[in-house]
C-alpha positions in Angstrom: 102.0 66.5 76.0 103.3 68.6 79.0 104.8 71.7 77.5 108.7 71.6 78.3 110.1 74.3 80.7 112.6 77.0 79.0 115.1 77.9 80.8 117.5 81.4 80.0 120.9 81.6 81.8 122.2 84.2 84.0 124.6 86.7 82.9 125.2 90.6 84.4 121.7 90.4 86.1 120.0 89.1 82.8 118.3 86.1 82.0 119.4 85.4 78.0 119.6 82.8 75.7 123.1 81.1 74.5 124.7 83.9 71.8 123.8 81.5 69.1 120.7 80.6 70.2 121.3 76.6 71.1 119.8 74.6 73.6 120.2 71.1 74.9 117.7 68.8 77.0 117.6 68.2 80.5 115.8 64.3 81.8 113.8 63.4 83.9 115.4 60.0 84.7 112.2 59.3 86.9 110.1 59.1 83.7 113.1 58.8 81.3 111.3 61.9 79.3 112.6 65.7 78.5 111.2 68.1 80.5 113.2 71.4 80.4 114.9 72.8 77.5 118.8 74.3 78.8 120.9 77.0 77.2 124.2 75.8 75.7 126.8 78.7 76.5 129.1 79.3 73.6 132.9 80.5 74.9 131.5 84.3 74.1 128.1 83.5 76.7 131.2 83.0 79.2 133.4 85.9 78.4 130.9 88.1 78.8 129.8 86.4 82.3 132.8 86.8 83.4 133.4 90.1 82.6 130.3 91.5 84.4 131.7 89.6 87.2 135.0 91.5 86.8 133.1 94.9 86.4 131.4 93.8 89.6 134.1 93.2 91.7 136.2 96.3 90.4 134.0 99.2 89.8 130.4 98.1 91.2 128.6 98.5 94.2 129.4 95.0 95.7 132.9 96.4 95.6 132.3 99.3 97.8 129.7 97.6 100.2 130.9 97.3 103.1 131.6 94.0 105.0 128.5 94.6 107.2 126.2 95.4 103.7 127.3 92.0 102.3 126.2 90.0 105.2 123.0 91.6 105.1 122.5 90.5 101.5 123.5 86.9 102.2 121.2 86.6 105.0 118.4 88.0 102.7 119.9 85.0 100.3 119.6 82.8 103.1 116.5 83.6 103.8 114.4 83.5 100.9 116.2 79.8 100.2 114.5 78.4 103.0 111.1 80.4 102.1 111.6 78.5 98.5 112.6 75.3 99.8 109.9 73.4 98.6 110.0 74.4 95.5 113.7 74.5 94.4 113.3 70.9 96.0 110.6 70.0 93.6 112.6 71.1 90.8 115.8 69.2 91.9 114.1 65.8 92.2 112.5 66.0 88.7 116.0 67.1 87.3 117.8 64.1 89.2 115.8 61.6 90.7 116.2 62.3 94.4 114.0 61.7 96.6 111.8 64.9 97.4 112.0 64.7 101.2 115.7 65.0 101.1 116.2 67.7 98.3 113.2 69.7 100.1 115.1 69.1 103.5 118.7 70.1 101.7 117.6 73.3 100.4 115.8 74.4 103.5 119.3 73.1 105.2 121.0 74.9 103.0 120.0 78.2 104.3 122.1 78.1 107.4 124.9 78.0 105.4 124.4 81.7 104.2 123.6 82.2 107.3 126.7 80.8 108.9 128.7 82.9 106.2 126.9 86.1 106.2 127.9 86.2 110.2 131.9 85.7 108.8 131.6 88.6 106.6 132.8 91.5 109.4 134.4 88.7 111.1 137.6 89.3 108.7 140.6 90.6 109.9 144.2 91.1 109.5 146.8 91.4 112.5 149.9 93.3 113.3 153.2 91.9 113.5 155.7 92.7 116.0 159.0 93.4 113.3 162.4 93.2 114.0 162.7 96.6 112.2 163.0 99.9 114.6 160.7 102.7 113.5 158.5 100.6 111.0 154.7 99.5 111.8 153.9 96.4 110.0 150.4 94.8 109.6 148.2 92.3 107.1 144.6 92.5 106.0 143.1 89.8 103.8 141.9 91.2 100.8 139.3 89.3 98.3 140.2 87.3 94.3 138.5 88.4 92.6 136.2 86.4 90.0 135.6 83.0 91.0 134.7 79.8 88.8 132.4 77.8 91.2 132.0 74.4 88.9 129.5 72.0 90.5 128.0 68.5 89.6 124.5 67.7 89.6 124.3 65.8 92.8 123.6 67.8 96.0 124.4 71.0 93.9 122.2 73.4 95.7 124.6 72.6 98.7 128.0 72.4 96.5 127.1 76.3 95.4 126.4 76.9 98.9 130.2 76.0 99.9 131.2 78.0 97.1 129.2 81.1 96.8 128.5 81.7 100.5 132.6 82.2 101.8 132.8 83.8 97.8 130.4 86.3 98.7 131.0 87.1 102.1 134.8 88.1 101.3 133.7 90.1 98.7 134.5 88.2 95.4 132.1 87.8 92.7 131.1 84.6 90.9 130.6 82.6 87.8 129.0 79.5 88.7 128.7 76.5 85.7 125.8 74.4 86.5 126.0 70.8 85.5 124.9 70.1 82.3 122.8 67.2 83.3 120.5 69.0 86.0 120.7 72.9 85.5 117.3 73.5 86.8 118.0 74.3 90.2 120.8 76.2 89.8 118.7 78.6 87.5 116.3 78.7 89.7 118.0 79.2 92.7 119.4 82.1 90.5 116.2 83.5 90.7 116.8 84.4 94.5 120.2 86.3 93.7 118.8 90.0 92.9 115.6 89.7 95.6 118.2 89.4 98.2 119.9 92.7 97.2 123.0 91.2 95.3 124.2 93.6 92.7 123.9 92.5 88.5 127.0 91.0 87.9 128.1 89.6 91.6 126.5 85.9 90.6 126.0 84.6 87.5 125.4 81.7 86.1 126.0 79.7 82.8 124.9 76.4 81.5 126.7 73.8 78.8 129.1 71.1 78.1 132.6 70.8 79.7 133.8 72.2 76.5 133.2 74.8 75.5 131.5 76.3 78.4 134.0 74.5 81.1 136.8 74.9 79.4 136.6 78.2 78.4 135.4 79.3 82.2 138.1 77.7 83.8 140.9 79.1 81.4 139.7 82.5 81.2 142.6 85.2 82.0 140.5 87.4 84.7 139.2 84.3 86.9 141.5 84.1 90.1 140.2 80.7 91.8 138.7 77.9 90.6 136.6 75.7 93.1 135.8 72.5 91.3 133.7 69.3 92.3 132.9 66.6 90.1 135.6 63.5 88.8 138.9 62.9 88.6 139.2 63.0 84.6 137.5 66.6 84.3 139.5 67.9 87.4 142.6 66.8 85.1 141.0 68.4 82.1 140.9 72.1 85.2 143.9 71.7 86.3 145.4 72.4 82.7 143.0 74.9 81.7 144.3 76.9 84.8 147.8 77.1 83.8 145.9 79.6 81.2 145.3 82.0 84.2 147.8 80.8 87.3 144.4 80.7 88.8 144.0 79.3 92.8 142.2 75.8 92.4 140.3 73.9 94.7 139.4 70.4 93.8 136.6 67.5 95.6 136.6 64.5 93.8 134.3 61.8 95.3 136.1 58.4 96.7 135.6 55.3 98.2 134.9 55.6 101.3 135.5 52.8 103.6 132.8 51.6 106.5 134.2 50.3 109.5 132.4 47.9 112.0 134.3 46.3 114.9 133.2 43.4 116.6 132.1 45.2 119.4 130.0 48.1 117.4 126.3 48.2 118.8 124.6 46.7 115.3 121.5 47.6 115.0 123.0 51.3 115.0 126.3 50.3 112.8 123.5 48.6 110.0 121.5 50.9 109.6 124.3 53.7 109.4 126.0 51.2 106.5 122.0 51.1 104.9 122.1 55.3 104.6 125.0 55.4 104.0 125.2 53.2 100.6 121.3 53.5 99.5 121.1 57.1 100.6 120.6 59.4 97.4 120.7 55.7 95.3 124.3 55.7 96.3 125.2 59.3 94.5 126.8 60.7 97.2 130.6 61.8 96.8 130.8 60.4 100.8 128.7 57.2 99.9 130.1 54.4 102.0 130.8 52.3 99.1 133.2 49.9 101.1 131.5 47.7 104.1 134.8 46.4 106.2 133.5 43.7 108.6 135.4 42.0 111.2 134.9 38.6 110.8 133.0 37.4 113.9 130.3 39.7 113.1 129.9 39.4 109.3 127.3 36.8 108.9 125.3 38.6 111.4 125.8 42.1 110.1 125.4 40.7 106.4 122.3 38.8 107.0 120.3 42.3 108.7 121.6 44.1 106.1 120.9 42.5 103.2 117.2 42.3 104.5 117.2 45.6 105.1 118.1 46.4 101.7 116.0 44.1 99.8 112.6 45.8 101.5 114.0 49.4 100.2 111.0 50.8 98.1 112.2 51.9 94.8 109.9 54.3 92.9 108.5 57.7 92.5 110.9 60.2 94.2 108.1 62.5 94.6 106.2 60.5 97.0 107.4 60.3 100.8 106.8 56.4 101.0 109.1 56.2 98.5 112.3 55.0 99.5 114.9 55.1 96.4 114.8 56.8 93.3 116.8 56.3 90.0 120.2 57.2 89.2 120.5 60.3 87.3 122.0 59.6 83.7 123.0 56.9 81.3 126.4 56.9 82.1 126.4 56.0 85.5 124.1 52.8 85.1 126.2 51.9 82.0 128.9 51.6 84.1 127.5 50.3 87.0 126.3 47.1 84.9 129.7 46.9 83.8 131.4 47.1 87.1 129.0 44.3 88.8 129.5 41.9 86.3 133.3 42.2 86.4 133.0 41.9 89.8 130.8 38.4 89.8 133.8 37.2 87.5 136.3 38.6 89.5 134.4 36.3 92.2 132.3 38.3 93.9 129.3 36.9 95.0 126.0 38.9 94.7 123.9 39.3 98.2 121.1 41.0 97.0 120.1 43.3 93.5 122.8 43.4 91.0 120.6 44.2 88.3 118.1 47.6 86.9 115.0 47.5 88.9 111.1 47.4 87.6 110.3 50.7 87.6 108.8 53.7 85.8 111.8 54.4 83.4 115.2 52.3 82.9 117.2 54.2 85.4 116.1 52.6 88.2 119.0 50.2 90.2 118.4 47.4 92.8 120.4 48.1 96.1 122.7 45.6 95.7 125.5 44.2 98.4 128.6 42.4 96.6 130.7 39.7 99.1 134.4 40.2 97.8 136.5 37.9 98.1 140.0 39.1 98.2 140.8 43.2 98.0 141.7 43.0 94.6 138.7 43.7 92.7 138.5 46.4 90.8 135.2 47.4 92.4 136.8 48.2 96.1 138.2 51.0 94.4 136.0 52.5 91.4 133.8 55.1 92.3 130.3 53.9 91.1 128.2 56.6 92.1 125.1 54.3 92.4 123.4 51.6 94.9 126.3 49.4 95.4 128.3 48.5 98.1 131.2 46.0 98.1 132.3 43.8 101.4 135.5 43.0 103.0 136.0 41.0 106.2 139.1 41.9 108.6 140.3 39.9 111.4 142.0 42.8 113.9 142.5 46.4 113.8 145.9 46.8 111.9 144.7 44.8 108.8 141.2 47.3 109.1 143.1 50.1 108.9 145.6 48.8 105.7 142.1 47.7 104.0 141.2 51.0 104.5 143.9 52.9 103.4 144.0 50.5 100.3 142.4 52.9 97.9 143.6 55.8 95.9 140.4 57.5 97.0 140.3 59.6 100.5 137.2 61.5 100.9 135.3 60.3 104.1 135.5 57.2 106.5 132.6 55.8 109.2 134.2 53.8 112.4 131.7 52.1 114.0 133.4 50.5 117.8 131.8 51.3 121.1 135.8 51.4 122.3 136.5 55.3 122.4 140.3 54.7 122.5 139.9 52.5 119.4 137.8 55.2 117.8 140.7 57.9 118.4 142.8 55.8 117.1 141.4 54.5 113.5 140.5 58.5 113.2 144.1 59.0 113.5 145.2 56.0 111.3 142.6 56.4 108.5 143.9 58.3 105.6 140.8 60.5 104.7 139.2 64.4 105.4 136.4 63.3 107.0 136.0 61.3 109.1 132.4 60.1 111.5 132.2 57.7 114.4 129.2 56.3 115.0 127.4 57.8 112.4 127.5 58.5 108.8 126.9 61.7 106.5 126.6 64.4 109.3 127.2 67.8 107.5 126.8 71.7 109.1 128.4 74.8 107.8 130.6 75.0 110.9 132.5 71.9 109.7 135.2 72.2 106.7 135.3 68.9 104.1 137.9 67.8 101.6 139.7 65.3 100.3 143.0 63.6 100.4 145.2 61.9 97.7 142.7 61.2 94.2 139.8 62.6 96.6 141.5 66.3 95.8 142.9 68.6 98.1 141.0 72.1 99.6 138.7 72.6 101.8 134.8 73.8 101.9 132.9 74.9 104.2 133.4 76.8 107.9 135.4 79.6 108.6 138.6 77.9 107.1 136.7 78.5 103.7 137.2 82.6 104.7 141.3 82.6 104.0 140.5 80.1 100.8 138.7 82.8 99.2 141.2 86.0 100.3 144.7 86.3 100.5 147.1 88.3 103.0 148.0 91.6 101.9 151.3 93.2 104.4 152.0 96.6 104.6 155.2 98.4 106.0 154.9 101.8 107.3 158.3 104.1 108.4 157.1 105.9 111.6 160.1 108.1 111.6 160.8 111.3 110.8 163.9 110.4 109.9 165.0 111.1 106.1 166.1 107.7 104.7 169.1 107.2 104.4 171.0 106.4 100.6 173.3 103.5 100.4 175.0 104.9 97.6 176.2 108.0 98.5 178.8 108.3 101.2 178.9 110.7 104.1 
């Protein structure tokens, strides 16, 4: 028996155990056996995280670094992430399931992210303001939080923490990340890198455990001052009240349902195998996954018929080996569900194109792509976020009924417009209600470019230099320049 991996959490430049000495079991969903053993953080294993953090940010050295010093430590970051690309890769796919050549890619990727930031660090500035006020020399500077609670999911979280601990960083916060409980490997690993690259004990640490207490007592605790969140809507509700505990700032991503256009006069070939990625990509865990094909109706049958050959040929296996094509979803939950969902869609009246049902495989976590014809937008499925293989289908005869199908979700994430028409294109980016939005492609990400969410998708944004005035906030100061006594406007001359 391979022995299992033990893992120790990060706290104040230490790797320790939980306080009371309890552990939980992280999956490999590839095999569907144990293969790393995680601390389960206690309320106390977070207090005292987050008072290191504190310490760090008030009296430590990251608190009298300069701008200039901090940039040098995230490049060092930066650096050594791409150096350990392969490995932190290795470790993510047997934690999750995805496929090796894109979590080896993604942390390599990853790198220019602390890059991108470390270059904003000295890039900060405030401005003078031109007052109404004689004698008085007014100007802002942007100061930093404080203690952060960066909260990611297990999907793509090497890239999540990126979004979050790069702009953190770089303004001069400090950070408590909470790894998800159902793939902490990376993050501890990735932890690792933190003090080689020069960052002080205490700037970055990192806990693992359940929503509650670990969660809960993170995201409520009285000294953090923002709270950048990604996961679902029910925990983000479950945030949301913990911060009235600490009026914290909070940030929130929530996934979708994001819609895939494809006008009649799209260029196909391009448009199906954008829709292919964009669905069967990561086995369809992808916050942006484009879960809803929308298919004007003179091109459907074609569209549906490439498509849906495409997707039948998919390789499902091992995502350790590169001819591997699809990999298994990454916990119970999700294929619970996604079982559930299909079959209320077939009674519902959907009709099944291809898969619908767990694949052959190594371990029971393995889904067939599967492509659902809906009938009518009322099923349930055109609007629940599955997180998995499976993409539903509408048909639309002209633009304006494209867009309301569209816009006919509580979700608003991201959006692909395929259309060779550029005015059109301009148009339905306009019209669309959702952050993101590509034309003529599909999952295109770079640190330069912010993200987020509208309506149940969450609100914030990550990523490029907005990120910079998410993480500090304005600070004015007045100054008299006369010599002038001041005046009293209660005693009268």
């Amino acid at each position: 028996m391979t022995k299992l991996k033990q893992y120790k959490m990060l706290i104040d430049g230490k790797w320790v155990n939980a306080s009371d000495g309890k552990m939980f079991d992280s999956l490999n969903p590839t095999t569907g056996q144990v293969w790393a053993r995680v601390p389960e953080a206690t309320a106390e294993d977070v207090d005292r995280a987050v008072c290191a953090a504190d310490r760090a940010f008030n009296e430590g050295p990251w608190s009298r670094m300069s701008a200039t010093e901090r940039g040098h430590c995230l490049r060092r970051l930066a650096d050594l992430l791409a150096d350990r690309s392969e490995d932190l890769g290795a470790t993510e796919t047997t934690d999750t399931g995805k496929m090796l050549k894109e979590t080896r890619w993604q942390a390599k990727y990853i790198s220019e992210f602390f890059h991108f930031y470390a270059g904003c660090a000295d890039k900060i500035h405030g401005e003078t303001l031109p007052i109404d006020k004689p004698d008085m020399f007014v100007f802002t500077e942007r100061e930093p939080l404080g203690v952060i609670a960066a909260v990611v999911p297990w999907n793509s979280q090497l890239f999540l923490s990126a979004v979050k601990i790069g702009p953190a960083l770089a303004t001069g916060n400090t950070v408590v990340l909470k790894a998800s409980e159902y793939a902490s490997g990376p993050m501890l690993e990735f932890g690792e890198l933190i003090a080689e690259a020069g960052i002080p004990d205490g700037v970055v640490n990192i806990v693992t455990g359940h929503g509650d207490p670990c969660g809960k007592s993170l995201t409520s605790h009285p000294l953090v001052a923002r709270i950048a969140f990604t996961g679902g809507p029910v925990a983000a509700r479950h945030v949301l009240m913990n911060s009235t505990n600490n009026f914290a700032e909070v940030s929130l991503e929530l996934g979708g349902k994001s819609p895939f256009i494809v006008f009649d006069d799209a260029e196909i070939e391009s448009a199906v195998n954008g829709a292919v990625s964009g669905i069967f990509g990561a086995s369809g865990q992808s916050c942006v996954a484009g879960s809803r094909l929308l298919l004007h109706e003179d091109i459907a049958d074609e569209f549906l018929a490439k498509m849906t050959e495409l997707a039948k040929a998919i390789r499902i296996g091992d995502p350790m080996l590169d001819e591997t094509e699809m990999g298994p979803l990454c916990t119970t939950g999700q294929l619970e569900n996604i079982e559930r969902e299909v079959a209320n869609a077939q009674v519902e009246g959907g009709t099944i194109l291809c898969g619908g049902k767990r694949a052959d495989a190594s371990s029971d976590m393995f889904f067939q792509p599967t492509i659902i014809d809906c009938p009518s937008p009322d099923l349930r499925i055109l609007d629940t976020e599955l997180f998995g293989p499976v993409l539903s289908v509408l048909r639309f005869k002209d633009e304006a009924e494209a867009i309301r199908l569209a816009n006919n979700s509580e979700h608003g994430l991201a959006a692909g417009i395929f259309t060779r028409n550029s005015a059109r294109s301009l148009r339905m980016a306009k019209a669309v209600k959702a952050g993101i939005v590509w034309v003529n492609t599909y999952r295109a990400v770079s640190p330069i470019a912010e993200f987020g969410g509208m309506k149940n998708s969450g609100y914030g944004r990550e990523s490029g230099f907005q990120a910079i005035y998410d993480y500090t906030r304005p600070k004015t100061v007045w100054i008299n320049t006369s010599d002038e006594p001041l005046g009293s406007q209660f005693v009268s001359r």
